[in-house]
NUMITI-967967 format. One line per field, with one value per atom (N, C-alpha, C): residue number from 0; chain; atom name; x, y, z negated. Coordinates in pm, 1 decimal. Example, Ala and Ser with C-alpha at 12.3 -4.5 7.8 and 13.67 -1.06 7.14 Angstrom:
2
n: (0	0	0	1	1	1)
chain: (A	A	A	A	A	A)
atom: (N	CA	C	N	CA	C)
u: (1319.0	1230.0	1320.0	1285.0	1367.0	1290.0)
v: (-569.0	-450.0	-330.0	-225.0	-106.0	3.0)
w: (-780.0	-780.0	-780.0	-708.0	-714.0	-787.0)
***
This chain:
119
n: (0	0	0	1	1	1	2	2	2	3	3	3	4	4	4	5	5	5	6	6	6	7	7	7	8	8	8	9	9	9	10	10	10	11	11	11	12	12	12	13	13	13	14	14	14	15	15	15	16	16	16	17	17	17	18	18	18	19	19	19	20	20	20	21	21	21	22	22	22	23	23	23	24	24	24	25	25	25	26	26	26	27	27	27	28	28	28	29	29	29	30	30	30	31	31	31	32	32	32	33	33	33	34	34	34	35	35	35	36	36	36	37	37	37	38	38	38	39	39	39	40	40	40	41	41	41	42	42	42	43	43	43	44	44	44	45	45	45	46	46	46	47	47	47	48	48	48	49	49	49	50	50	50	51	51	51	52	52	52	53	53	53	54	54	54	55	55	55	56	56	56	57	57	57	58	58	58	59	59	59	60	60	60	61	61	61	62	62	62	63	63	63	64	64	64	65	65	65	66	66	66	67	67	67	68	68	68	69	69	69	70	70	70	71	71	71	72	72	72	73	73	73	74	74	74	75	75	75	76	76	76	77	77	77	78	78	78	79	79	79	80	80	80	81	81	81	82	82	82	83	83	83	84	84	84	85	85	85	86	86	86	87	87	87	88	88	88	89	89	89	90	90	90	91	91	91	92	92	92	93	93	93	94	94	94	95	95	95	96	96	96	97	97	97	98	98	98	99	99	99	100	100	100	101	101	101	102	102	102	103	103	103	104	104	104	105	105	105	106	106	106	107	107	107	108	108	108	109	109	109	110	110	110	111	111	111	112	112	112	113	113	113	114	114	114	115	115	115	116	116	116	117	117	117	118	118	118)
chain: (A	A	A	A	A	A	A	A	A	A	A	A	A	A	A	A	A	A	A	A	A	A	A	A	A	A	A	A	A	A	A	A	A	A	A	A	A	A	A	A	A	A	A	A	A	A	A	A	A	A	A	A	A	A	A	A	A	A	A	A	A	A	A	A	A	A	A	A	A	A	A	A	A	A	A	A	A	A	A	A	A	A	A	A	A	A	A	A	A	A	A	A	A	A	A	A	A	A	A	A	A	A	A	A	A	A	A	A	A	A	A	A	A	A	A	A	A	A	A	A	A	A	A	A	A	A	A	A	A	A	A	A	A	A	A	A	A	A	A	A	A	A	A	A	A	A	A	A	A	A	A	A	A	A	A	A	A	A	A	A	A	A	A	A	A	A	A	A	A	A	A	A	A	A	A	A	A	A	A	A	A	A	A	A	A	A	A	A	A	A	A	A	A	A	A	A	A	A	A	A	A	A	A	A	A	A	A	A	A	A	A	A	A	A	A	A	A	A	A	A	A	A	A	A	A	A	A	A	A	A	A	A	A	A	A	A	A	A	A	A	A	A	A	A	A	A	A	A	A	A	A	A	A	A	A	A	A	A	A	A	A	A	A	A	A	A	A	A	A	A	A	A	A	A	A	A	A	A	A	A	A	A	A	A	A	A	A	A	A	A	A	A	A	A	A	A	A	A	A	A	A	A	A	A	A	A	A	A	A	A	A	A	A	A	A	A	A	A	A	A	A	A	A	A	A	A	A	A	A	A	A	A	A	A	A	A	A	A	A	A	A	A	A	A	A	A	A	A	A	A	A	A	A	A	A	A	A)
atom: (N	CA	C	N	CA	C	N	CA	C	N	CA	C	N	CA	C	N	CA	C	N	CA	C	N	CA	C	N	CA	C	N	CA	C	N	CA	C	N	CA	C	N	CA	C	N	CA	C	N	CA	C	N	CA	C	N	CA	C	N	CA	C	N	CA	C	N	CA	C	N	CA	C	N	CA	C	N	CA	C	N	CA	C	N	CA	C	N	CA	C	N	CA	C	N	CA	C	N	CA	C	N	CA	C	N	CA	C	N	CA	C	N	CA	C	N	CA	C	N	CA	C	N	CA	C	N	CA	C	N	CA	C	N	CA	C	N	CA	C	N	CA	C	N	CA	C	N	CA	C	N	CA	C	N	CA	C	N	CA	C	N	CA	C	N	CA	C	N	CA	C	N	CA	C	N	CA	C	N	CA	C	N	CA	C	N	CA	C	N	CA	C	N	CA	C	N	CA	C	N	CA	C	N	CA	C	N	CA	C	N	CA	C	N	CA	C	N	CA	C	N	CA	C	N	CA	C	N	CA	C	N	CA	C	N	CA	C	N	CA	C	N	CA	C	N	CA	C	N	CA	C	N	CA	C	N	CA	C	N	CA	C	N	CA	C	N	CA	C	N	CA	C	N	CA	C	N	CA	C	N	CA	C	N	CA	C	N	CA	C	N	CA	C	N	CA	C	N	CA	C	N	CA	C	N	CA	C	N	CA	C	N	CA	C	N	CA	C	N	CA	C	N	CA	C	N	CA	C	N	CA	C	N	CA	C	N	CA	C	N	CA	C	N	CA	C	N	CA	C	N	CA	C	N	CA	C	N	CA	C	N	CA	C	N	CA	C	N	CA	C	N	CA	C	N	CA	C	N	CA	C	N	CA	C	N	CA	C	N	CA	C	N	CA	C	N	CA	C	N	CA	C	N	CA	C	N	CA	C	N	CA	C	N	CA	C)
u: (-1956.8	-1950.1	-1925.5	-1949.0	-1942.6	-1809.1	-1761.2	-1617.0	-1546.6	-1680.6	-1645.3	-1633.7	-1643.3	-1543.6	-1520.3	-1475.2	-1378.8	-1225.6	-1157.7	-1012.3	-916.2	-839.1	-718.5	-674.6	-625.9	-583.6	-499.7	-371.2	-246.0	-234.8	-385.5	-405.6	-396.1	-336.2	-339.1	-423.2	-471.8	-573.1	-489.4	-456.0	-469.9	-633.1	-672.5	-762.3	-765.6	-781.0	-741.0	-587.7	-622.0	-453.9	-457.2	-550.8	-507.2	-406.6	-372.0	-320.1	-403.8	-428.0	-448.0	-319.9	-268.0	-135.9	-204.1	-109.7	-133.2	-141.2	-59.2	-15.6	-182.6	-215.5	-372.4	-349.1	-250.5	-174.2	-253.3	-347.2	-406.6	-372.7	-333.1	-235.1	-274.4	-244.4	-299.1	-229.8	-179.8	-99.6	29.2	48.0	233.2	155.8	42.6	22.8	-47.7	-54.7	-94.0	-199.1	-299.0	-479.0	-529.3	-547.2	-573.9	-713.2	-725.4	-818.0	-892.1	-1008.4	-1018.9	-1015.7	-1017.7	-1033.2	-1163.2	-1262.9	-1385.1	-1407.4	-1390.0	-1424.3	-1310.1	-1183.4	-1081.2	-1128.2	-1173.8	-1249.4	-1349.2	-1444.1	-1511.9	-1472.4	-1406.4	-1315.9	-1240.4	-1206.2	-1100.7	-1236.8	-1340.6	-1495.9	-1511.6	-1538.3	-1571.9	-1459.9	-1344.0	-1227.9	-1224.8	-1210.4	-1214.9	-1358.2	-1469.7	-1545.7	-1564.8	-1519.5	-1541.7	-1641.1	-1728.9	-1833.2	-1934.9	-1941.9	-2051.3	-2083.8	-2215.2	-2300.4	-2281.2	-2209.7	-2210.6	-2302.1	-2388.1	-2504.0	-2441.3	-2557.2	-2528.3	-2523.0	-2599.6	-2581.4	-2451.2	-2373.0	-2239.8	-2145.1	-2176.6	-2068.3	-2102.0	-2233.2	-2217.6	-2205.9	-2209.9	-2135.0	-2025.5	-1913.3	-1762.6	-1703.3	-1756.2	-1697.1	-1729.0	-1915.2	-1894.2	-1925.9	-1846.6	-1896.6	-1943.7	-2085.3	-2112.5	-2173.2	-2219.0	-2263.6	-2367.3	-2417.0	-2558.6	-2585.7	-2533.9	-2490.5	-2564.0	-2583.6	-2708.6	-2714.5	-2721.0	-2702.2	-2669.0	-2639.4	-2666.2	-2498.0	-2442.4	-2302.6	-2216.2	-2248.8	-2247.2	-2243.0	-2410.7	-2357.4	-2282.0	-2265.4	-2152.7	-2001.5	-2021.7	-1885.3	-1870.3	-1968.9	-1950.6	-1940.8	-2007.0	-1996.6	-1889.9	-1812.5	-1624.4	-1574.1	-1613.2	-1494.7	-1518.5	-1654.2	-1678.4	-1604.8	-1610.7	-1509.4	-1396.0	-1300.0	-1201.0	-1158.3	-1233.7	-1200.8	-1209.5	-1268.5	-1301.2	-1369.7	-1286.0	-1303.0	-1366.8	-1311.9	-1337.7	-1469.4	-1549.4	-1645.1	-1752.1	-1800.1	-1850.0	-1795.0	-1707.1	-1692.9	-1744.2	-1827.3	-1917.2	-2011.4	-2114.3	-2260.5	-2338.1	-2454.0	-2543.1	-2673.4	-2665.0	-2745.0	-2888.3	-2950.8	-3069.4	-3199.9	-3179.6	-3215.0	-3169.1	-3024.8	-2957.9	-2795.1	-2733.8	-2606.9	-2522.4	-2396.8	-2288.6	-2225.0	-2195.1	-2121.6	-1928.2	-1852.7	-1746.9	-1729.2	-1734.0	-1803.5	-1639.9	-1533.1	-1379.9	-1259.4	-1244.4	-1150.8	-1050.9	-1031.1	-959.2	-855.0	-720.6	-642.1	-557.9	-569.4	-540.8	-550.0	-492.3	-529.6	-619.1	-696.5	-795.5	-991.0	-966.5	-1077.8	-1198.2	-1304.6	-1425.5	-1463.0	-1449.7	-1554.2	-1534.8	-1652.0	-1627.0	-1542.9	-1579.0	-1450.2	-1293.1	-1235.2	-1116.3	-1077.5	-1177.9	-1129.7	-1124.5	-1169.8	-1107.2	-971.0	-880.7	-823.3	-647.2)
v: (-1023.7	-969.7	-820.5	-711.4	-606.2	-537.2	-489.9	-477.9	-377.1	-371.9	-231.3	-356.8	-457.8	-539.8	-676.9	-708.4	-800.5	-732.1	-747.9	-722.2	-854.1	-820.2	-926.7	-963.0	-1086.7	-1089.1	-1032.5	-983.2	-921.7	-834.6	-771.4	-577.4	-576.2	-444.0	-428.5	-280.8	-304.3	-196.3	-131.7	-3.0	108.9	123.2	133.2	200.9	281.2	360.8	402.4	358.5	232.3	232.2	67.9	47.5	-128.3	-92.7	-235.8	-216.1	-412.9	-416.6	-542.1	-573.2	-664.6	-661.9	-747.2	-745.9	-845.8	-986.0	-994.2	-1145.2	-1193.0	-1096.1	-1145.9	-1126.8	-1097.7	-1059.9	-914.7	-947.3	-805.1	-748.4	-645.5	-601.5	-481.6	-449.6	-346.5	-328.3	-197.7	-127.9	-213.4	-270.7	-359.3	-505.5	-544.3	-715.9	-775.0	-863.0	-948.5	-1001.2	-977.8	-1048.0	-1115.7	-1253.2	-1353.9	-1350.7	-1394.2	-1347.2	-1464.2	-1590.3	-1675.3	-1648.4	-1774.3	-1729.7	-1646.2	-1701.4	-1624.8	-1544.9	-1498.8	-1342.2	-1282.6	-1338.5	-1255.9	-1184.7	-1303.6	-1240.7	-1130.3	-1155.2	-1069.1	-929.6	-927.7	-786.0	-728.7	-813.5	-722.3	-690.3	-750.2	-704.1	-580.1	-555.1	-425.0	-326.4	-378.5	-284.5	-215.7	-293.4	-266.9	-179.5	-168.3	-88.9	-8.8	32.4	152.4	248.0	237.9	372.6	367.7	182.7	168.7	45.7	28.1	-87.9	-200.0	-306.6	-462.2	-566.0	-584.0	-644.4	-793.6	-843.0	-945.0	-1054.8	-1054.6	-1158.6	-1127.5	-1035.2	-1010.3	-1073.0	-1016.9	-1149.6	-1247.9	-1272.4	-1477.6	-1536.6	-1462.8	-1538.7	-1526.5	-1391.1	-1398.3	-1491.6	-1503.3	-1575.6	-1741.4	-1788.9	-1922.6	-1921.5	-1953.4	-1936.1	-2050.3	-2067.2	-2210.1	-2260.8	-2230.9	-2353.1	-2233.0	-2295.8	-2252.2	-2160.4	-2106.0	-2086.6	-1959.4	-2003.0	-1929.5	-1787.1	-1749.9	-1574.0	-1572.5	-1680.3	-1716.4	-1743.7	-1770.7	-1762.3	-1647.3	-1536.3	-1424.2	-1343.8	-1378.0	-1253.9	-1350.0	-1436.3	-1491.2	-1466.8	-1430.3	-1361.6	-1242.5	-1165.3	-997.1	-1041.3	-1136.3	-1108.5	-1125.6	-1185.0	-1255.7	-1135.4	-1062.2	-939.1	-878.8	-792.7	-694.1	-747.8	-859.3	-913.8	-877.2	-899.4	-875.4	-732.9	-653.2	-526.5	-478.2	-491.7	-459.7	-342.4	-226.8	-77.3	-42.6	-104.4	-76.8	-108.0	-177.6	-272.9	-210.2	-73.3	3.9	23.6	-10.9	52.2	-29.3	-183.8	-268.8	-183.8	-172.2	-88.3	-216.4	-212.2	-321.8	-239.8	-251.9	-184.0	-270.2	-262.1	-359.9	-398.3	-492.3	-510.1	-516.7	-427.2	-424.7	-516.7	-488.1	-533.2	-498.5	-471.6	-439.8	-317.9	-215.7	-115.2	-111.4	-64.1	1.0	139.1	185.6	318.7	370.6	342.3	456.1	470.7	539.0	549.7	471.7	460.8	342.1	412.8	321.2	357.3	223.7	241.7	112.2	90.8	-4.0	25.3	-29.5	89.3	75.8	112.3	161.6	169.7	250.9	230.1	254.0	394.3	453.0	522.8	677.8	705.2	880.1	878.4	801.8	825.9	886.4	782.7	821.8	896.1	1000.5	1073.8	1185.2	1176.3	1283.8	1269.5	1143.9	1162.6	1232.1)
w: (1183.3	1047.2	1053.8	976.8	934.3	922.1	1003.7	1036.3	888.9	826.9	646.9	542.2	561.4	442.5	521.9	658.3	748.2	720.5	581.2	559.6	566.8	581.1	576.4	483.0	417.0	254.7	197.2	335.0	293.3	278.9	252.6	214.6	67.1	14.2	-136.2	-155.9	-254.7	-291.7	-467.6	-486.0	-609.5	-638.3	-744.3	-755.3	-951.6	-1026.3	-1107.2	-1140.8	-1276.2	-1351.5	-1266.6	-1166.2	-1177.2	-995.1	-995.5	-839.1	-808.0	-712.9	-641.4	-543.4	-574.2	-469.7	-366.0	-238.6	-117.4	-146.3	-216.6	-276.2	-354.6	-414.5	-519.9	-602.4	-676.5	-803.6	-843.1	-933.2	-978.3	-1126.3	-1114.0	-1216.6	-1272.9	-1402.6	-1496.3	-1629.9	-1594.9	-1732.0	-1706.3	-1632.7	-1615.8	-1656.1	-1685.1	-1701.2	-1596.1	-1611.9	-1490.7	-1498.2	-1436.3	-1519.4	-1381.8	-1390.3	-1340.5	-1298.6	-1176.2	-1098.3	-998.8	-1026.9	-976.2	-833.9	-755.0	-601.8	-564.3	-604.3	-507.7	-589.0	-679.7	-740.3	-631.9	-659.4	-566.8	-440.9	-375.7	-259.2	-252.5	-328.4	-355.4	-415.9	-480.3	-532.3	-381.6	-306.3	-188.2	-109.4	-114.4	2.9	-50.8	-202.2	-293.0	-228.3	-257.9	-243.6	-103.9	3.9	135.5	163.7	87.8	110.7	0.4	-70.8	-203.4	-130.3	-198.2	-189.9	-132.9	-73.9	36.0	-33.9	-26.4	-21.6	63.2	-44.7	53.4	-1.3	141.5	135.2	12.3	-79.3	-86.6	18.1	120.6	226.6	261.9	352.6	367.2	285.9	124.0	42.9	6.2	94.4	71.3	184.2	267.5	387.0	387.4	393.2	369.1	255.9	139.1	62.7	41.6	86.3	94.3	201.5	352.6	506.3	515.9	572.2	642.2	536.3	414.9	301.3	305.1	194.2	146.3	21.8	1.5	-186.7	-179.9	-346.4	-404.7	-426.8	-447.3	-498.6	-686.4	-719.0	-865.9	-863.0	-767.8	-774.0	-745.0	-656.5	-664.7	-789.4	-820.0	-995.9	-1081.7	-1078.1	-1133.4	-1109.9	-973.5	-937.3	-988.2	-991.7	-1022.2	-1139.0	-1263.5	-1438.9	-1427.7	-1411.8	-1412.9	-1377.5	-1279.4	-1229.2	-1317.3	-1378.3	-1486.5	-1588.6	-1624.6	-1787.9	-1770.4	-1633.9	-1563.1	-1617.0	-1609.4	-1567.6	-1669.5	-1791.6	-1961.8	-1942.0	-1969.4	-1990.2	-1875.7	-1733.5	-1627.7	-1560.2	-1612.3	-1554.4	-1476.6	-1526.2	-1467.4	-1335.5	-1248.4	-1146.8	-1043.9	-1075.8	-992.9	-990.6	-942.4	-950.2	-861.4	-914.3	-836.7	-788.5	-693.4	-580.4	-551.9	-682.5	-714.9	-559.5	-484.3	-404.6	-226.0	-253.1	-151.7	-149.8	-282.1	-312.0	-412.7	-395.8	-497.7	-396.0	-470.0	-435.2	-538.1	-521.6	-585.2	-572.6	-704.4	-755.2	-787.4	-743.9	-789.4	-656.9	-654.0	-564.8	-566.1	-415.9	-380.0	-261.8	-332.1	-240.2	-109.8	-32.1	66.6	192.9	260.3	403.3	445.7	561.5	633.1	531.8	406.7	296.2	385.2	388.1	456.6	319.9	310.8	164.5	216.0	127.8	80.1	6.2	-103.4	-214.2	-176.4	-101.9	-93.9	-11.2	83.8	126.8	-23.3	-152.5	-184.3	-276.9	-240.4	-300.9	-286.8)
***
């Protein structure tokens, strides 16, 4: 696997006003906004790579390993995170033919991006 989104679960990601804790606990403005499992996953792949393109194959193998699953569960994952994110939703970008990018700076350990080097 692609060693720019192979993260560990117990990483936490800042990125604007939200924080992603280690725990999965993703949090915004002081509330707590609930976050199914495999979007979860998929949000720490985005996170762990801010600024770079992750193949959709990459997040369908990290998130359903070994099965077969469609790509129809994927943007299903990304619509759920964009609802997730309200105001924020823009910061998925779909990389029409290649994947999903995360378009904001990110703060966390080990983050692959341009982005956060400027922050």
């Amino acid at each position: 696997m692609n060693s720019a989104i192979d993260h560990s679960p117990s990483e936490s990601f800042m990125f604007d006003r939200w924080r992603l804790q280690s725990d999965g606990t993703l949090m915004h403005a002081g509330r707590v906004v609930h976050v199914p499992p495999k979007e979860l996953c998929v949000l720490r792949l985005l996170l762990g790579s801010a600024g770079l393109v992750v193949s959709k194959d990459q997040l369908l193998g990290a998130v359903w390993p070994g099965t077969d699953a469609a790509e129809e569960s994927l943007t299903r994952c990304i619509y759920v995170l964009r609802k997730l994110l309200k105001e924020d939703r823009d910061f998925i970008t779909t990389v029409y033919g290649q994947g999903y990018r995360f378009d904001c700076a990110v703060v966390g350990p080990a983050v692959r991006t341009e982005l956060s080097n400027s922050i």
